[in-house]
Residue, then its C-alpha position, 0 to 999 in steps of 0.5 A: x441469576x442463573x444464565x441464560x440456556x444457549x439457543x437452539x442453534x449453539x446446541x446443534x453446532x456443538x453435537x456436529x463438533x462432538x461427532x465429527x470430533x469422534x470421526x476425526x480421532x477413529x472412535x467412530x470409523x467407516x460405517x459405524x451406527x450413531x444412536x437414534x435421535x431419541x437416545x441422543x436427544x436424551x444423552x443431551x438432555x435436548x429435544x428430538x428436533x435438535x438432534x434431527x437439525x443436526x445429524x442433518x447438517x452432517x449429512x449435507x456435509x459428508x459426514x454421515x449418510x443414511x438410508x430409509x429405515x436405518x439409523x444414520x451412520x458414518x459416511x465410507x472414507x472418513x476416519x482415520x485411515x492406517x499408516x501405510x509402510x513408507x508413507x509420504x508425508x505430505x511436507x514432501x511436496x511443499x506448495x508450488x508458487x508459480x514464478x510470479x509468486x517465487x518472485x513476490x517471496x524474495x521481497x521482505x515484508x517490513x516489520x510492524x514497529x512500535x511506535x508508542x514509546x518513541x520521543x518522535x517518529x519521522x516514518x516518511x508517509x504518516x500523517x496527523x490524525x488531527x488533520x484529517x477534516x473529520x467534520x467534512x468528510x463525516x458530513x460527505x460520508x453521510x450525504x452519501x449514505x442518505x442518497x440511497x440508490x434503488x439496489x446495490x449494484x456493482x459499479x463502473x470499475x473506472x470509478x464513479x462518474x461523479x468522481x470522476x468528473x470532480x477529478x477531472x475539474x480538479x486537474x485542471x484547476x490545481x494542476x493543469x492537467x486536461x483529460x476527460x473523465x474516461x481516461x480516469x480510472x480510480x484505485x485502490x491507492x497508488x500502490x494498485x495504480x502501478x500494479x495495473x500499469x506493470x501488468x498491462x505493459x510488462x511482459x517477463x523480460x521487458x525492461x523498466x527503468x527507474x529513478x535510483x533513489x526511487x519508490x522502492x515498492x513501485x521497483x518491486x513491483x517491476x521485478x515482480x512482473x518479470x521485468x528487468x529494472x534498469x536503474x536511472x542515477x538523479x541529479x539537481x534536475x532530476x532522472x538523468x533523461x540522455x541516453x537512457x537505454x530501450x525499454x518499454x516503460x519508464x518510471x519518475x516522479x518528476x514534479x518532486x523526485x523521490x526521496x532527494x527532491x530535485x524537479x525534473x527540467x524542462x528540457x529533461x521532461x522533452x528528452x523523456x518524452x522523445x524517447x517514450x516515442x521513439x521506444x514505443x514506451x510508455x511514461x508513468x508520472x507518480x504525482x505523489x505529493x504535488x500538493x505541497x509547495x513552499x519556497x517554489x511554484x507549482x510545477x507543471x505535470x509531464x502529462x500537460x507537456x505530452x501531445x503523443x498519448x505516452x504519459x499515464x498520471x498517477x495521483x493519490x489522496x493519501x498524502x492529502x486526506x489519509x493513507x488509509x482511504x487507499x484512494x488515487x486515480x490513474x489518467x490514462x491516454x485514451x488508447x489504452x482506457x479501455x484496457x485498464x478498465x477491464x484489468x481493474x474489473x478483474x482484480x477487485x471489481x472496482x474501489x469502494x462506493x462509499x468513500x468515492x462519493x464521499x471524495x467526489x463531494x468533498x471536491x464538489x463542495x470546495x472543502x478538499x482544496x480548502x482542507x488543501x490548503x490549510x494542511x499546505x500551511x501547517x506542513x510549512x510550519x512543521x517544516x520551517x520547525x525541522x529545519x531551524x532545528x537541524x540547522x541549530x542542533x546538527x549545524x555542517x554534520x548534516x546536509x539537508x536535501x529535498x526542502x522545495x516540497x513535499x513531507x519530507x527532507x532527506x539528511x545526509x550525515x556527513x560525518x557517518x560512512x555508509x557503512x555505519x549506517x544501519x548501526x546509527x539506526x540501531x542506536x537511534x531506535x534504542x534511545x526512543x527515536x524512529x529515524x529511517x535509512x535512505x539506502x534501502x531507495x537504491x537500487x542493489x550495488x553493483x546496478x548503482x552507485x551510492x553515496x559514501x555517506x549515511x542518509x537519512x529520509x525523515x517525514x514530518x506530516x504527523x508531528x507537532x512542533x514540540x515533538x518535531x524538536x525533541x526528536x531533532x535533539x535526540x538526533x543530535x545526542x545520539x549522533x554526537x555519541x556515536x561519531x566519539x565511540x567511532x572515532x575513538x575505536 
């Protein structure tokens, strides 16, 4: 059967390229006369009104222009223009990025892995696909796609209000945390959550200081905001808060640090807050995977200890339902509200409809804290797999730090320097395992002191049991391996 003949509109498109492609190599320079649409239309074997639709279009764009009465010809200034003695080439004024973006140039973006062949992965910040509640959210998803408004409108760039206020109940309930929903202002993932706070409250020269080991990415956005990043050491009970120096922000992940996993104490979370007085400076809370308890208690967020107005809280769903959702919230003191809502106007508008009323329904309905729940107890299971297989695998050549909470330990191997770490993480790769090293956490020595040990940041939430084992074992090979060639060199 022969095929189909392209519309009407391929055809045009297709003579546009074709003369344009004669503009571009000189066979038609300034001024030159094309053929009538007649004689065209022939050439082509089209009609008349084809040929017309497209000189037209090459008009509006410049490339042809004509006059009553005259055929249409090549616009003055297009061709290909001779090569004049001593001509710059244009690589000789290479694009200019301002001082923001020279800063953003230095970072490392990482490499995209594959993962497909590994005996396991422990990327810290995965999760399963199988427990994404695929029936509740496709049923929230559809409500809220049923629920047709009268026109499509640009939204609140704080968020829906219906969000909003499931948020601001399900603060209170899970965690404790008082707010109205004015002060909640919803994001594109944590990640925009701290690019906002840096923003607003950051000027080039400002000091910012941070948990070190901490969030690597909420470092490098500090440093790209111009500010100096002072690292703050951890210990059991979390950011070392006596005698941090003035700065106009501070950063910590206080209910679970991250990567080590200490909570911050009592009297640690009121000298911070005291000090956010006395400097005028304000607390970023990173609430990132308050979710997860196992041997301990909920901790209490530093926001419900804060009657000053200097904590903004930081929550996310990413380690909840999916990082892929790019879903987190900011709760903000009221005198800076109105700030971060016009900031986030001016960025993206606002997040996503969509997935906010789909959120706002889920926590409206109860299945988000009951999905909570039941992923609450499959990560303990994970979890209590992991460490039973460490504890049996690696015995005392390893150290296990972090357990409490959240998805994922840190090991330190404490038969392997430092400085070996990144050929472990070589060898380990090539026997099929997905092991990640802690050093890259740390701030850059000299500005920190770092363990003379090798670390090891393992995630767990998107394995299974069997998987979880097998990669432990392979751990436990390759590390027994390398500890022998080592030792015997």
């Amino acid at each position: 059967m022969p095929s189909e003949a392209p519309a009407p509109e391929r055809i045009t498109q297709r003579i546009c390229e074709a003369i344009k492609g004669q503009i571009t190599a000189g066979q038609l320079g300034p001024g030159a006369r094309l053929p009538s649409t007649r004689a065209l239309a022939a050439e082509w074997g089209v009609s008349r009104t084809t040929v017309t639709a497209a000189y037209e279009q090459l008009i509006a764009e410049g490339y042809l222009e004509t006059r009553q009465g005259t055929r249409a010809q090549v616009a003055q200034g297009l061709g290909l223009a001779p090569a004049s003695p001593g001509q710059v080439e244009l690589s000789a004024f290479p694009d200019r990025l301002s001082t923001f973006g020279q800063r953003l140039a230095e970072f490392p973006l990482p490499l995209v892995a594959n993962t497909e062949r590994l005996v396991a992965d422990f990327r810290y910040g995965d999760l399963a696909t199988a427990d994404f509640p695929m029936l509740a959210w496709r049923k929230a998803v559809t409500g809220a796609l049923l629920r047709r408004q009268p026109r499509l409108r640009y939204g609140d760039p704080c968020g829906s209000l219906g969000l909003r206020a499931a948020l601001q109940g399900y603060l209170w309930r899970a965690r404790g945390l008082r707010c109205e929903a004015e002060q909640i202002i919803v994001v594109n993932g944590s990640q925009q959550g701290l690019d906002l706070c840096a923003r607003l409250l950051l000027d080039p020269g400002d000091r910012a200081a941070m948990e070190d080991p901490g969030y690597n990415l909420a470092r490098q956005v500090f440093l790209a905001a111009g500010a100096e990043v002072i690292p703050v050491t951890v210990d059991r009970e979390g950011m070392r808060t006596k005698g941090l120096p003035a700065a106009r922000l501070a950063y910590a992940t206080p209910s679970h640090q991250f990567p080590l996993g200490s909570v911050m104490s009592a009297g640690r979370r009121r000298e911070l807050l005291a000090w956010a007085g006395q400097n005028g400076a304000h607390v970023i809370e990173d609430d990132y995977d308050s979710e997860y308890r196992f041997d301990i208690a909920p901790i209490p967020p530093l926001q419900a200890m804060d009657e000053a107005g200097r904590v903004i809280y930081l929550g996310t769903v990413s380690k909840t339902l999916s990082p892929t959702l790019r879903l987190g919230y900011l709760v903000v003191p009221t005198s800076l509200a109105a700030a971060f809502a016009k900031a986030k106007r001016l960025t993206d508008r606002h997040t996503p409809g969509l997935e906010q009323e789909a959120l706002a329904e889920l926590i409206g309905s109860g299945a988000y804290e009951r999905h909570v729940r039941r992923v609450r107890r499959r990560n303990g299971e994970r979890r209590a797999t992991l460490l039973a297989t460490l504890s049996e695998t690696l015995g005392d050549a390893v150290t296990v730090v972090g357990a409490d909470a959240g998805l994922h330990v840190v090991v330190w191997l404490n038969r392997v320097p430092k400085v070996q770490e990144d050929a472990l993480i070589a060898r380990a790769h090539a026997a099929g395992l997905g092991i990640y090293p802690v050093t890259p956490l740390y701030a850059p020595a000299p500005a920190a002191v770092q363990p003379d040990m090798a670390g090891l940041v393992m995630g767990y939430a998107s394995l299974d049991e069997q998987a979880i084992e097998r990669g432990v074992r392979t751990l436990g090979e390759v590390l027994k391996a390398f500890v022998a060639e080592e030792n015997a060199g």
